[in-house]
N, C-alpha and C positions, 0 to 999 in steps of 0.2 A: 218654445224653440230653443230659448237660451237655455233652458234646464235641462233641454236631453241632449245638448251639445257637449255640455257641462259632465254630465252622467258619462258620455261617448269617450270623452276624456279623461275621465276617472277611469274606466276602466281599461284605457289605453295603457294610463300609466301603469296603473295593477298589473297588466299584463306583463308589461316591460319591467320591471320589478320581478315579477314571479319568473320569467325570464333570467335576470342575473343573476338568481337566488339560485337555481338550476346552476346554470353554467359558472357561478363562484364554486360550489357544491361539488363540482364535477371535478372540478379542477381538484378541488383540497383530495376528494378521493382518488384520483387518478396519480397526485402527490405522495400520497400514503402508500397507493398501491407501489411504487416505481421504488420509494426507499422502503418498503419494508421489503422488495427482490433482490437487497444489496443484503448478504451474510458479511458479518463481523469476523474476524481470530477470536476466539474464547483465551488462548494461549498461545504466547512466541519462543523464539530461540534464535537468535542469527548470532553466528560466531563468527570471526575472521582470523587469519592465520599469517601471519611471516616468518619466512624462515631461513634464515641464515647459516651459513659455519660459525659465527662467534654468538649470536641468541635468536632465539624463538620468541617471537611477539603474539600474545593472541589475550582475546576476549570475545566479552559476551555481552548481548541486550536482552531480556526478558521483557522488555515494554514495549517494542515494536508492534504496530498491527495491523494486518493486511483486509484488505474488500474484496469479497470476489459479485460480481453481478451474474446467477446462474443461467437467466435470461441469454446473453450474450459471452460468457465467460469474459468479461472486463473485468480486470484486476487493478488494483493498487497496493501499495505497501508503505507505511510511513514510520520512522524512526530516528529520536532524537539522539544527536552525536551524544551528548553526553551524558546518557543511559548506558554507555558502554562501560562494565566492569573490565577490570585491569587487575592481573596479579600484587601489580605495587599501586602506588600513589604516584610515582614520580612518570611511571609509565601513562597513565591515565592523563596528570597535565600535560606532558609533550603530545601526546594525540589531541587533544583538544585546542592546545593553543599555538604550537609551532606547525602542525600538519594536518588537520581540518579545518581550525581558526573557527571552530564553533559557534565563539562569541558571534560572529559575522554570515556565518553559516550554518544555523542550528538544526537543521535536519537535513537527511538525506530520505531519497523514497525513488520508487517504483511506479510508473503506471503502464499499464498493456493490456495483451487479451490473450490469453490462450487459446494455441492452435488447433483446439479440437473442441466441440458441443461434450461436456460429459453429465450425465444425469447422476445430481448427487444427494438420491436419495436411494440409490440403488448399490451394495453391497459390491466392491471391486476395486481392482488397482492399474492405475492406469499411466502411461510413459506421457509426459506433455511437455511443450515448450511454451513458455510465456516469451509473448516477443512485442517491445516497447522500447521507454527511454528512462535511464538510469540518470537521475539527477546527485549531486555529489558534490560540495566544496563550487557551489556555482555553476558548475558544469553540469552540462544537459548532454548523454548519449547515446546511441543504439545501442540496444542492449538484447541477447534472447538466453534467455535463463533457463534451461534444460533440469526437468524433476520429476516430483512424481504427487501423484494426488490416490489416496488410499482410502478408499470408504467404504465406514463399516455403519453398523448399525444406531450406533453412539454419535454417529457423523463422519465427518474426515480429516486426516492429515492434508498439509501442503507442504512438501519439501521442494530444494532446489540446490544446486550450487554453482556458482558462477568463478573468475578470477577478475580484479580488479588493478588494471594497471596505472599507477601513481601520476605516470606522467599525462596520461590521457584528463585524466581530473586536476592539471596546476598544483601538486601536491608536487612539494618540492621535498627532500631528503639534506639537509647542511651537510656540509660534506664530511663533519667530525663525526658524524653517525652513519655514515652513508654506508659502509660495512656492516652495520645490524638491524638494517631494517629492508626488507626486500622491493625489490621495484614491481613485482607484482604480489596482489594479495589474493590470500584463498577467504571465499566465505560461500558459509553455509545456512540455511536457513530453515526452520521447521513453524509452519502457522496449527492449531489445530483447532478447528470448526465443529459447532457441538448442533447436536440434530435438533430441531425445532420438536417440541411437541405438541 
């Protein structure tokens, strides 16, 4: 009696073991499945623009990269302030240290969803809005970023361009500068996403 109580139990446990073997199992596939539906940027471009009567401010990030989930079109974008190229040097430190404050704030980013299902596997160009919250210099805000999404057979583009007002992000201007640098900024952006084979 004691030995096939013993057996009853052994195979209890087996069970309950082959049990979690499954369901640990499922889970890791079910994890795999979910990140490999998130597509990466293969390559970026965000440029930003101010524009004055006394100078023109502008640059560029090539290391930004954005997520999109095809699944549900959720996006993100993320981008380190000080990946931004700058014509001079001396432009470059005042953006990072008098008016981002980098050190304290090192990246800016994007997350939303685009307001339409587009299937991108299929050859076409399409008008979209991403509509989320722009984080920036601390500040978190509504944000809908009007573009366009281009797919070809190679994959697709993601463009957009937004304006970004100084004062909505605590982005202060000294007032010795305060005539060359605009209180609103132009930027633009290009992701482009390479087709799976």
């Amino acid at each position: 009696m004691f030995t096939t109580d013993l057996t009853f139990q052994e195979r209890f446990h087996s069970i309950n073991m082959l049990k979690s073997i499954l369901l640990v199992s499922g889970l890791t596939v079910l994890s795999l499945t979910l990140q490999a539906q998130n597509l990466v940027s293969k390559t970026s471009e965000v440029n930003f623009f101010s524009k004055t009567p006394l100078e023109n401010i502008e640059a560029k990030n090539t290391k930004a990269r954005a997520i999109i989930n095809p699944a549900n079109m959720d996006i993100a974008i993320k981008m380190t302030n000080t990946e931004f190229d700058f014509p001079n040097n001396l432009m470059e430190e005042h953006f990072n240290e008098k008016y981002m404050e980098s050190e304290k704030y090192p990246t800016s980013f994007f997350q939303g969803r685009l307001d339409k299902q587009i299937d991108l596997t299929k050859p076409g160009k399409h008008e979209v809005a991403a509509v989320g919250k722009l984080t920036m210099h601390g500040v978190t805000k509504d944000k809908t970023i009007k573009g366009t999404i281009n797919v070809t057979e190679n994959g697709f583009t993601m463009s957009g361009e937004f304006d970004v007002m100084l004062v909505d992000y605590n982005i202060e201007r000294p007032s010795i500068v305060m005539a060359k640098i605009a209180d609103k900024i132009d930027v633009n952006a290009v992701f482009t996403f390479v087709a799976k084979k």
